[in-house]
Structures are given as structure tokens and as C-alpha cells.
N, C-alpha and C positions, 0 to 999 in steps of 0.2 A: 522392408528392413528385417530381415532376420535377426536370431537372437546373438549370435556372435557382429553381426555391426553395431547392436545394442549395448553389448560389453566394450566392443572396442570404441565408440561411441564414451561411454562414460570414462575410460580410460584418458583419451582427448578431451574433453572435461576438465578432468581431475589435473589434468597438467595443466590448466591454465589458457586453450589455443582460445580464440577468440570467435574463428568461425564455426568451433564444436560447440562453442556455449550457446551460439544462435542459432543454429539450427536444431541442438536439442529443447532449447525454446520454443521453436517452432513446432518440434515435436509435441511436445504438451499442453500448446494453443489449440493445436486441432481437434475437434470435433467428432472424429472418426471412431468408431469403436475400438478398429485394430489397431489406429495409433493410441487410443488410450492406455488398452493393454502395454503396447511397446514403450510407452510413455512409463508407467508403473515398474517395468521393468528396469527401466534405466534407471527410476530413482534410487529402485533397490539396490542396485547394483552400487550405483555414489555413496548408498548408505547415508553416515552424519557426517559433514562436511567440519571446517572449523567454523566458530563463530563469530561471522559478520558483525559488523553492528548496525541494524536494521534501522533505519532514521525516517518514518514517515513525514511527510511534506504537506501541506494545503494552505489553502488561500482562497481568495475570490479573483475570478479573471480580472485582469491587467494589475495586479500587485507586481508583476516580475519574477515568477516562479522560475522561471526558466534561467532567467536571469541571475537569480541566486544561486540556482542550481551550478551555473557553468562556471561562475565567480567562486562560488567553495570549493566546487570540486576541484577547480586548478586549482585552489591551495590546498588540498589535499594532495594530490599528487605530486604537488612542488615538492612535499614534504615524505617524499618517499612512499606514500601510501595507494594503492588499488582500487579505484572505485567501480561501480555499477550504479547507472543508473536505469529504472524504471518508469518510465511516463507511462502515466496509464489515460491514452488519448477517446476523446469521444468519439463513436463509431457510427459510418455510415449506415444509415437505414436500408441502404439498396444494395453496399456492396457488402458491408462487413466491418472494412477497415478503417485505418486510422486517418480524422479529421485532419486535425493540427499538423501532427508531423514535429513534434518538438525538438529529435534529432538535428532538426535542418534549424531549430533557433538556438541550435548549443556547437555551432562550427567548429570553435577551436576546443572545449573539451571532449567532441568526436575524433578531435586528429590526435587527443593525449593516447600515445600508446598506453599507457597507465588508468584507463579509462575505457568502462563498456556502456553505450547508452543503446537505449531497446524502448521503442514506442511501441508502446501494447493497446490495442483497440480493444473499450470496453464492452464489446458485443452485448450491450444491452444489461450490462450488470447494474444490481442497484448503485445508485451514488457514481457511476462510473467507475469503477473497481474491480479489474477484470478477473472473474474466477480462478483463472490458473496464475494468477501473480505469486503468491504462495510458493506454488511451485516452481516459480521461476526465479524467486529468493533463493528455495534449498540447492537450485545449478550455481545463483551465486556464490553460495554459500562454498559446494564442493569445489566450485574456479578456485578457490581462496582467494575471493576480493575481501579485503579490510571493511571498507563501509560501505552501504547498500542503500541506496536514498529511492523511494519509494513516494513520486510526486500525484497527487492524486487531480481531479478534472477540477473542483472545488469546494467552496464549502457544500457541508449538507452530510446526508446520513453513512455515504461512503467514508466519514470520518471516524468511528465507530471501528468498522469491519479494519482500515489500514491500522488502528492501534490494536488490534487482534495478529497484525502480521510484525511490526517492529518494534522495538525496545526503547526506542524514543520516539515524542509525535513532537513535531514545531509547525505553528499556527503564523503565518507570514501574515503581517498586516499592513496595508498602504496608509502613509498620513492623513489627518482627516480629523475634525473637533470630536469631543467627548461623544457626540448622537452617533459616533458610529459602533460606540455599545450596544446600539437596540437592535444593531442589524447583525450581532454576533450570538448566536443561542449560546446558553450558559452551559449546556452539556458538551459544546467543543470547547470552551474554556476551558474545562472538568479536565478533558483528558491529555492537553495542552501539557508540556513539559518544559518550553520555551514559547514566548510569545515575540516574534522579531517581529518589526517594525522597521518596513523596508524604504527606499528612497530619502534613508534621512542626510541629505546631503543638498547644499545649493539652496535656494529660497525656500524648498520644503524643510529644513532640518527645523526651524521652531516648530511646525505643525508634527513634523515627528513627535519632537521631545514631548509636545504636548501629551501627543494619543501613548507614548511610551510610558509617560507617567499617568494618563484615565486608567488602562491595562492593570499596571502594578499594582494601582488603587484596589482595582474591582479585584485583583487574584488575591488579594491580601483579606478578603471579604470571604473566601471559599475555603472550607474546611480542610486542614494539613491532610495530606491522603501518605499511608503510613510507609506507599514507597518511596517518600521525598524525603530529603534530611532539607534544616532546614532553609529559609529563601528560596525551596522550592514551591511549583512552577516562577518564573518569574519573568516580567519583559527586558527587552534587552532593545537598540538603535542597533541597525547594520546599514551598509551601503552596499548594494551590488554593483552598481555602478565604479564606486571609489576603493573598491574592497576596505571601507573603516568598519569595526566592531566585527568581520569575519574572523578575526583569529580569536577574540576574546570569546563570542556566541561559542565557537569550538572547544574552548579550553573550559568553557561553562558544560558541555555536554559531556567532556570526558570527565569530569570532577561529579556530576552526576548517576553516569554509567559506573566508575570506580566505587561509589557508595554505594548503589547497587549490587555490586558483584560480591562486597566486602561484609553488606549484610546479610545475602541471600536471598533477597527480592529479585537478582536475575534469573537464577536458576529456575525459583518458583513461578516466575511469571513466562518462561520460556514451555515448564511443563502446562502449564495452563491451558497454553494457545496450542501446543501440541493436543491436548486432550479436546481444544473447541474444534479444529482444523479437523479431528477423527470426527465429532461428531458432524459437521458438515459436512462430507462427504458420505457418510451413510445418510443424510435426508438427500441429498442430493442424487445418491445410486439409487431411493427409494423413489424417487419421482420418476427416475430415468427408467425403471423399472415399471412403474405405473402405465407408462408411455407406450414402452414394447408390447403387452400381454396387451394380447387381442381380445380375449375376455375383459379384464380391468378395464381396456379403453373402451369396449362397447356398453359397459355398465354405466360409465364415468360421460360417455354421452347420451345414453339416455335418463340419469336422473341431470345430467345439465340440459336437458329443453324440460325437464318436470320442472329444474328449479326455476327456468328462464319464464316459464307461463303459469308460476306461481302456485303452479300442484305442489310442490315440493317446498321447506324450507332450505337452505343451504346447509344448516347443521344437522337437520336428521339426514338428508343425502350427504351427507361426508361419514355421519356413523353410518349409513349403509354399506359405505364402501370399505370402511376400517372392518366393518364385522364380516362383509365377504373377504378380507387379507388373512381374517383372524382362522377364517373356516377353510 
């Protein structure tokens, strides 16, 4: 790809086509050195897009993530609005790609014109969180889609890294008595901005109501964090099955996001993640760098059999290696 299909590339982008958004997606999945270059190119070229609203997603398997997902999003799009979404699928050990295939459980918000969905395989990233997601936010971003929903594998530490990429995180929970507190760490609570509480409809709706009111209980227990005004975080009942509680959880996120932008906690916490995302990517070009240099990698294996056969601590062989980058 040359550097004029790269421009003209982010030009189809920027207007919105659908098959330039995924294949320049595709672009910046790969691996390749020379697509990464060309990858970089392209973003620079997009430059700042407008701003999305970035909505990270998670759960524990069979809550209905997907389910929720295709249930909101056609009411968002009912509603005039452009969504994208991001599954970020677990990845085969042998091939690469993506497990699930979540595309294929969201049928009728795949045929919404008004609607981009992109199963991204998390090549081995922690938490299932695939490294170029990020980047495949900022093409959302330049399509000018309205909302950007960001569904991750599950719970666990890739909850962290997606509240470093979106502007809201919602914690999907399935019914289930009060002990399903123990099985929720209190740092995804933490950073939790809505806690939904899904399949409350039909013979589950008491056990919802229940787990919707343990929730509220325990968030009311965790200290005001100073970018909430207040009632915030807080749980909510939804159905994705019957669409009940999807417009209200909505009209809860924009009344959110608007206090945010109103007092300045958007802007500040948009520069934040701008400034963690630069630092990521310089540890990341530092390792890639480790990797290539034939010298570094022949250092780096012979203090890793010192350290393997116990000549070696691990800490002084890692200052070895800092003091020969230093020299």
C-alpha cells in the first residue's frame, strides 16, 4: 500500500464507508512491521476524529453480553444514532483468530446500516483486550460513529486496561442471591459507572430485583469518586430480551456523560488516557526493540539460561541488561 492509498484510504474513513473502516482496521491488527508504519500513517493522516462516546462493556460468560449489546444498539440506531461495535473475541492458540465470532450472535444489529460490528481476536492480550483496540476506537472515532461500545472477553484484569480506553465502563450482571458478591472483586466495582443487572424479566425478575438491590447496597459502601456527581455509580434492572430498563440505563448514561463534560472531568480524563496510551506504546516499541537487536537478544539469552540454572538472580540480569541500553 503506498502512501497515496494511505491518504486516500483515510479520506474513505473520514466519510463514513464501511468497508474502509474495516479494512483499515485490518490494517492496524497486523503485525507486520510495514503495515505498522502504514498503520501510523493513516492515523496521522485522520488526525482527531469527533468525539465518540466510548462505553466499555463486561460481564462473566452467559450474562447476555451480546445480547445486550444487539438490544441497545437497535435502540440506539432507532433513535437516529451510529453505532460501532468492538468484540474483542478470545483467540485461537493455533490460528490467531477469533473464537466466538460474536458478529454471528448480533444478526439483526449486523444488517443495521446504521451499525458497524468488528470481532477482534485478542491475540493473547492480557485480560483478552486486544492491543490495537485503541486504535481501532480512534477509526471509529474519525467514521463519526456517535457511540462506541467496547465488549470485552470477561471479567478479570482486562477491566482496568478497557476503562483506560472509554469514558464509561458498565459491569452487566446475571441474577443470582447476595453470594454473588464474593465472586465480583471490589476493584471492578471501583471502576464500574453502572452496574446492570440483566435478565430481569419472567421468573428471574425477583432474583434480579434482589441482586439489583445487594449491588446498590455494596456501591453505596465505596467512597464518592470525585468524577461522579451524586447517585453515582449505581445499579439499574434491564432486559435484553424485553428491551425494559434499556432507555432509562441510557438516559442514566447521558445525564452522566453531560456532568462530566459540564464539569471537566471529560476533557481531563480524555487527556489522561491520551498521555497512558503514549506511554504504552513507547514500553511496547521498547520490547519490540529488545526483540530485533541481535546483540540485546543474544545478551537476553544468555543471562536467561544464568537465570534458568540459578547462576543468575532475575533482578541483577534485568540491571544487566538496563546498564548495557544505558551504555
Amino acid at each position: 500500500m503506498a502512501d497515496e492509498s494511505t491518504t486516500e484510504l483515510a479520506k474513505r474513513v473520514a466519510s463514513g464507508e464501511r468497508r474502509a473502516l474495516a479494512r483499515a482496521i485490518t490494517l492496524i491488527e497486523s503485525q507486520r512491521a510495514d503495515h505498522r508504519a502504514l498503520a501510523t500513517a493513516l492515523l496521522a493522516n485522520l488526525g482527531h476524529g469527533s468525539q465518540s462516546l466510548r462505553i466499555g462493556l463486561s460481564g462473566t460468560p452467559g450474562v447476555g453480553k451480546s445480547t445486550f449489546i444487539e438490544a441497545f444498539g437497535c435502540m440506539l440506531t432507532g433513535q437516529g444514532l451510529r453505532v460501532a461495535v468492538l468484540a474483542v473475541d478470545p483467540s485461537s492458540a493455533r490460528s490467531g483468530g477469533s473464537i466466538l465470532g460474536d458478529k454471528t450472535r448480533m444478526e439483526r444489529l449486523s444488517r443495521d446500516p446504521n451499525a458497524f460490528i468488528r470481532p477482534s481476536p485478542s491475540q493473547s492480550q492480557l485480560g483478552g483486550v486486544a492491543r490495537r483496540t485503541r486504535e481501532a476506537i480512534a477509526l471509529c472515532e474519525a467514521a463519526r460513529f456517535d457511540v462506541i461500545l467496547i465488549e470485552t472477553v470477561g471479567v478479570g484484569q482486562s477491566e482496568t486496561l478497557v476503562s483506560e480506553m472509554s469514558d464509561l465502563f458498565v459491569l452487566l450482571i446475571a441474577p443470582a442471591g447476595g453470594d454473588e458478591l464474593q465472586g465480583v472483586k471490589r476493584g471492578i466495582m471501583e471502576i464500574a459507572d453502572l452496574i446492570l443487572v440483566n435478565k430481569a424479566d419472567g421468573d428471574l425478575k425477583p432474583a434480579a430485583t434482589r441482586t439489583c438491590g445487594d449491588y446498590a447496597g455494596a456501591l453505596r459502601l465505596l467512597r464518592r469518586r470525585p468524577q461522579d456527581p451524586d447517585g453515582f455509580p449505581k445499579a439499574m434492572l434491564v432486559s435484553a430480551a424485553t428491551g425494559d430498563g434499556l432507555e432509562k440505563a441510557w438516559s442514566e448514561m447521558q445525564a452522566l456523560v453531560g456532568w462530566r463534560r459540564d464539569s471537566g472531568h471529560w476533557d481531563a480524563r480524555r487527556a489522561d488516557q491520551a498521555r497512558h496510551w503514549f506511554e504504552e506504546e513507547v514500553r511496547h516499541g521498547l520490547l519490540a526493540w529488545l526483540g530485533s537487536d541481535s546483540t540485546v537478544r543474544a545478551e537476553m539469552e544468555r543471562l536467561g539460561q544464568a537465570v534458568a540454572e540459578g547462576a543468575e538472580s532475575p533482578s541483577a540480569a534485568a540491571a544487566r541488561i538496563l546498564k548495557h541500553l544505558n551504555d
